[in-house]
N, C-alpha and C positions, 0 to 999 in steps of 0.2 A: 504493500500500500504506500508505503512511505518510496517508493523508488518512483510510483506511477504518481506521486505528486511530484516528483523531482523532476520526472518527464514533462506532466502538462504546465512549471512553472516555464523551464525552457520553451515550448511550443510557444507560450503567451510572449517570453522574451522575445524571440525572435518574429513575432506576428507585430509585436509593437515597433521592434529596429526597422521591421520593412514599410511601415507604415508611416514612421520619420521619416526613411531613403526617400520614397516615393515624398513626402511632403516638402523635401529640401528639393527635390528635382522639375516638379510639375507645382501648378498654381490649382486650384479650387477647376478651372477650364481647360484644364489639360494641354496648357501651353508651356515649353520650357521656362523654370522660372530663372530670369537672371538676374544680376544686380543692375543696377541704374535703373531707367524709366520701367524696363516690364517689372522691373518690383510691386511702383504704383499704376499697373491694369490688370484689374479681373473679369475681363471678357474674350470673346476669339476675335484677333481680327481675322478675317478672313473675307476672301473676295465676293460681292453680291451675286446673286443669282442671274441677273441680267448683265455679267459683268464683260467690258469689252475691249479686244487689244486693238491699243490706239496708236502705238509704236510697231513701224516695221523698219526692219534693218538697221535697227540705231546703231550710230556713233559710237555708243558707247558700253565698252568690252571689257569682261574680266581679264586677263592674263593667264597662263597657260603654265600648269607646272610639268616638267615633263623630265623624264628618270634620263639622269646622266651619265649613273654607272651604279655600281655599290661597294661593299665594304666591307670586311669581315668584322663581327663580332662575338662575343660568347655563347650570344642566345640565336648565333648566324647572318646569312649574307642582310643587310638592309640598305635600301637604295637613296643615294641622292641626288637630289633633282635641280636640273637649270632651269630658273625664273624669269618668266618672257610678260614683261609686268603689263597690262590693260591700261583701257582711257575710262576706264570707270571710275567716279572719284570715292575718294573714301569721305565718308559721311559721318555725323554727329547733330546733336541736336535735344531738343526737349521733348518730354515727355508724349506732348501733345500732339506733336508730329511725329511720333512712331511710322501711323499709319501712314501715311504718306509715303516714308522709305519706302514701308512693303511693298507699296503701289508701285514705286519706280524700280525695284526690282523683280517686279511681276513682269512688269513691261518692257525694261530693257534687257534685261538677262531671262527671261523664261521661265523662272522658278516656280516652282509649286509655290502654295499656301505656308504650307510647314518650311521649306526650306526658305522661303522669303521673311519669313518671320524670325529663324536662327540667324537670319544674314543681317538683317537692320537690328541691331541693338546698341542705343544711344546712351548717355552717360549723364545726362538731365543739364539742364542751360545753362549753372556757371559753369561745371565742366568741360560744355562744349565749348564757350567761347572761351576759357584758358587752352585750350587742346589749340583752336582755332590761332588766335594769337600768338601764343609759345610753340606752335609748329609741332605735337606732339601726335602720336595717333592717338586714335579710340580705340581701345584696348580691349572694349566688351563686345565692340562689335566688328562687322566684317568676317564672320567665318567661314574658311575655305571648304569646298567641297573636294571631290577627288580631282576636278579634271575642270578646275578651276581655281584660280588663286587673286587677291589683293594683298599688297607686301602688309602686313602687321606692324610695320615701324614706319609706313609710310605716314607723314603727318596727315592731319586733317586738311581738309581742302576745303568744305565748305558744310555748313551748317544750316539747319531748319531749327531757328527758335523763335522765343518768343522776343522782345526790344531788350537791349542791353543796360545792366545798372549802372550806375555812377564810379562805381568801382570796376567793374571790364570796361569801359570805356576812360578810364584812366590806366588803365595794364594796359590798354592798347597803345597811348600816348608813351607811355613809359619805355615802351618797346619798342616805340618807332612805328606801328604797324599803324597805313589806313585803310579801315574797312569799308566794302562797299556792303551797303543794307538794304535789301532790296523786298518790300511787301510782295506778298506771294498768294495769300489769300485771306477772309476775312472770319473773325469770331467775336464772340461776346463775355467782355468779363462781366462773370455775375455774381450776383450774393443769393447765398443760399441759405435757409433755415429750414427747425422741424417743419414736417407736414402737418401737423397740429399747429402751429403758431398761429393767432388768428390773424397775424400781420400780414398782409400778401403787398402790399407797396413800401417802400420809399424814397425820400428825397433823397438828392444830390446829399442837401447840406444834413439832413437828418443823418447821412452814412456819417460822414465828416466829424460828425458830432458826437457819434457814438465810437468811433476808433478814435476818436481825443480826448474820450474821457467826459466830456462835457454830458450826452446822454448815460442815463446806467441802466435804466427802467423798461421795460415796455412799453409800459402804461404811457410813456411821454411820448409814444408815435402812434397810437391808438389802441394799441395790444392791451393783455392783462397785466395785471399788478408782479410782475417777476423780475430779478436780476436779471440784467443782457449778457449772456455769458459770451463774450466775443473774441474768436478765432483769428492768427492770423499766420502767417507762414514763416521759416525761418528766412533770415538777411540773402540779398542773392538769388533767390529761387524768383524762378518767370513770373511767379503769380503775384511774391512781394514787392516786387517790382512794378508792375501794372497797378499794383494798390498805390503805391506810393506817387507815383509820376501820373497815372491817368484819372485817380481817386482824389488823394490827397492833396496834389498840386501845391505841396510846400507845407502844409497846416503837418506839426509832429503829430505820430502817432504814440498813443501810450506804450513805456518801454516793456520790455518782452518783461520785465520781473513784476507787470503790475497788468499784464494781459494773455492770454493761455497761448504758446505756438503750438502746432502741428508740424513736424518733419514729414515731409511728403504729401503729394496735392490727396493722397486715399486717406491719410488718416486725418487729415480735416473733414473731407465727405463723410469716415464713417465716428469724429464726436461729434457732427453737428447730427445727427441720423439720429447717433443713441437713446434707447428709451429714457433714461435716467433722466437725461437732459431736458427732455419734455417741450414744450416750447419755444423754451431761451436762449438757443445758441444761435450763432450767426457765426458763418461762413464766404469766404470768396475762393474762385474759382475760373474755371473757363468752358464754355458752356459745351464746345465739343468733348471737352474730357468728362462730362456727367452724361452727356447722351451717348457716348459710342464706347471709352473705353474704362470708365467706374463707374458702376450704377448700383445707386443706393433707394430702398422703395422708400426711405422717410426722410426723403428730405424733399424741398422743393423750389423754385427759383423765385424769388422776389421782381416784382417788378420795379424798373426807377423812374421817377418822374412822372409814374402812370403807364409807362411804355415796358412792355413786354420784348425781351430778345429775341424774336424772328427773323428768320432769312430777309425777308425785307426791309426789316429795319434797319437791319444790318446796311444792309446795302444804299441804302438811302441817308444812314447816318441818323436816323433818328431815335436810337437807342444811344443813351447818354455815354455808356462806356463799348461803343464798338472798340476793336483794335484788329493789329492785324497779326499772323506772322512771316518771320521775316527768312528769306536766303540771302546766308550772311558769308562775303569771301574775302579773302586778301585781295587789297588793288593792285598788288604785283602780280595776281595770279590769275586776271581780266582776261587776259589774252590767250587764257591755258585750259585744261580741264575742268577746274572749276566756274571759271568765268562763262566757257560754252555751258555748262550743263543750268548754270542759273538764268542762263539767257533761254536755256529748253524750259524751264519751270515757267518760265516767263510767256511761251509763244502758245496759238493757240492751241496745240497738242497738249504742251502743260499742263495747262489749264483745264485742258477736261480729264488728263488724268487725278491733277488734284482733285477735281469737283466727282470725280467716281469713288476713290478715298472719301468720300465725305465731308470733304469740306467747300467752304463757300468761295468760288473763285472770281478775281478780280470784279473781272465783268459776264 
């Protein structure tokens, strides 16, 4: 008896070890889980049902590894290879432009779903614009298949983020480096709260007021009698960013020891979600990254000004915080692989490939 509980403790051991492997490897949707941006998405991207290739013959090619000889070792012969490097550029970028890579490696290189999705892994917006700047690669992403290659220590060449902080736009200056920034297509930052909040509006200046401290209440924008418990992202990240420059417009925000952050744009979506929280949290965001790649069923979007973030508001500029994001290159490197492929983002092929991706393009 005593041996046959020795057994079923081991069977439970190792039924629990394989159920971490599996949880450190795969996310909740069965997509590899990496670090950087697919940390924060728990959906598939994958291609639509009516989905269409709009790229034929492009430009632009992975590079070719191809076996040069081999070599003895202990564990036998193993081969190594001469690298015949592509005009595909190497890529980085935020969160929120995940999908997009995928898209352009859908369309330029051929890839499945799965293997499009191993291939674009980005390193979230200050690391891509420190990569960008300092000349370094993306490390998470770009992986090689058999009978394809991009160098690994090839720097970055160009970037899909969101607008640059005050701080990468001084590492630029510092470095010498000018970038060109070029809009590529269009989103909506938004604020988010519970689905219970009875608050579905507010102002400009009511946001203003309550990330400085001056609101604390509900009850002071129509809501119930509750503390505002107010969210905000760590210094640096895309979203703190657009708060600060497209929200704030100069007004301080209250300091992080006297207002709750969230590291990572999911774990703000899921405390403002939380049941505990109940009505009172308040959240920002970007509204593609709650409709396509984290979706939380209790939260919901605020309107500003009265004005709801629809596609057409969008595009008409009448939602108070449209913005856009941006493909961001070195101005030495205009005339190269990156400078073509941003000018492809830019034409109208781009542009319906971004807008198949899901996002709202130019025009």
């Amino acid at each position: 008896m005593k041996r046959k509980n020795i057994f079923v403790l081991c069977i439970f051991i190792v039924a629990i070890f394989m159920i971490f492997l599996n949880k450190t490897n795969k996310n909740e949707k069965g997509i590899p889980d990496k670090t950087g941006s697919w940390a924060q998405i728990n959906q598939n991207v994958q291609r639509s049902s009516d989905w269409q290739q709009f790229v034929k013959d492009s430009e632009f090619k992975l590079g070719e590894r191809r076996v040069k000889g081999s070599w003895n070792t202990p564990s036998g012969k193993e081969d190594y290879y001469e690298i015949k490097f592509g005009t595909y550029p190497s890529l980085d970028g935020s969160t929120v432009s995940i999908p997009m890579a995928v898209e352009f490696s859908r369309q330029h290189l051929g890839f499945s779903d799965e293997d499009s999705n191993d291939f674009a892994s980005f390193s979230t917006t200050h690391y891509a614009y420190e990569n960008l700047i300092l000349r370094k690669p993306n490390t998470l992403g770009m992986i090689r298949t058999t009978n394809t290659f991009l160098d690994e220590y090839h720097p970055v060449d160009l970037i899909i983020v969101t607008e640059p902080s005050d701080e990468e736009i001084n590492l630029a200056k510092e470095k010498n480096v000018e970038m060109i920034i070029e809009p590529v297509c269009y989103d909506a930052f938004v604020f988010i709260t519970h689905k219970d909040n009875t608050v579905d509006n507010l102002t400009i200046e009511q946001i203003q007021k309550i990330y400085s401290g001056e609101i604390t209440n509900w009850k002071d924008v129509g809501g119930n009698n509750q503390e505002i418990k107010a969210y905000q992202r760590e210094q640096n990240s895309g979203s703190q960013t657009a708060m600060e420059n497209l929200v704030m417009k100069g007004i301080p925000m209250l300091p992080p020891n006297m207002i709750k952050i969230a590291e990572g744009m999911g774990m703000l979506v899921d405390v403002v979600g939380e049941y505990e929280n109940s009505q009172a949290s308040i959240g920002y965001t970007y509204k593609y990254y709650i409709d396509t790649l984290y979706k939380n069923e209790n939260i919901k979007v605020l309107k500003v000004n009265g004005v709801s973030p629809e596609n057409e508001n969008l595009k008409n500029k009448t939602y108070p915080f449209t913005t856009n994001y941006y493909g961001v290159i070195r101005k030495e490197d205009e005339q190269n692989t990156a400078g073509k492929f941003l000018k492809w983002m830019l034409s109208p092929e781009g542009q319906k490939c971004i807008e198949q991706a899901g996002y709202i393009p130019l025009n």
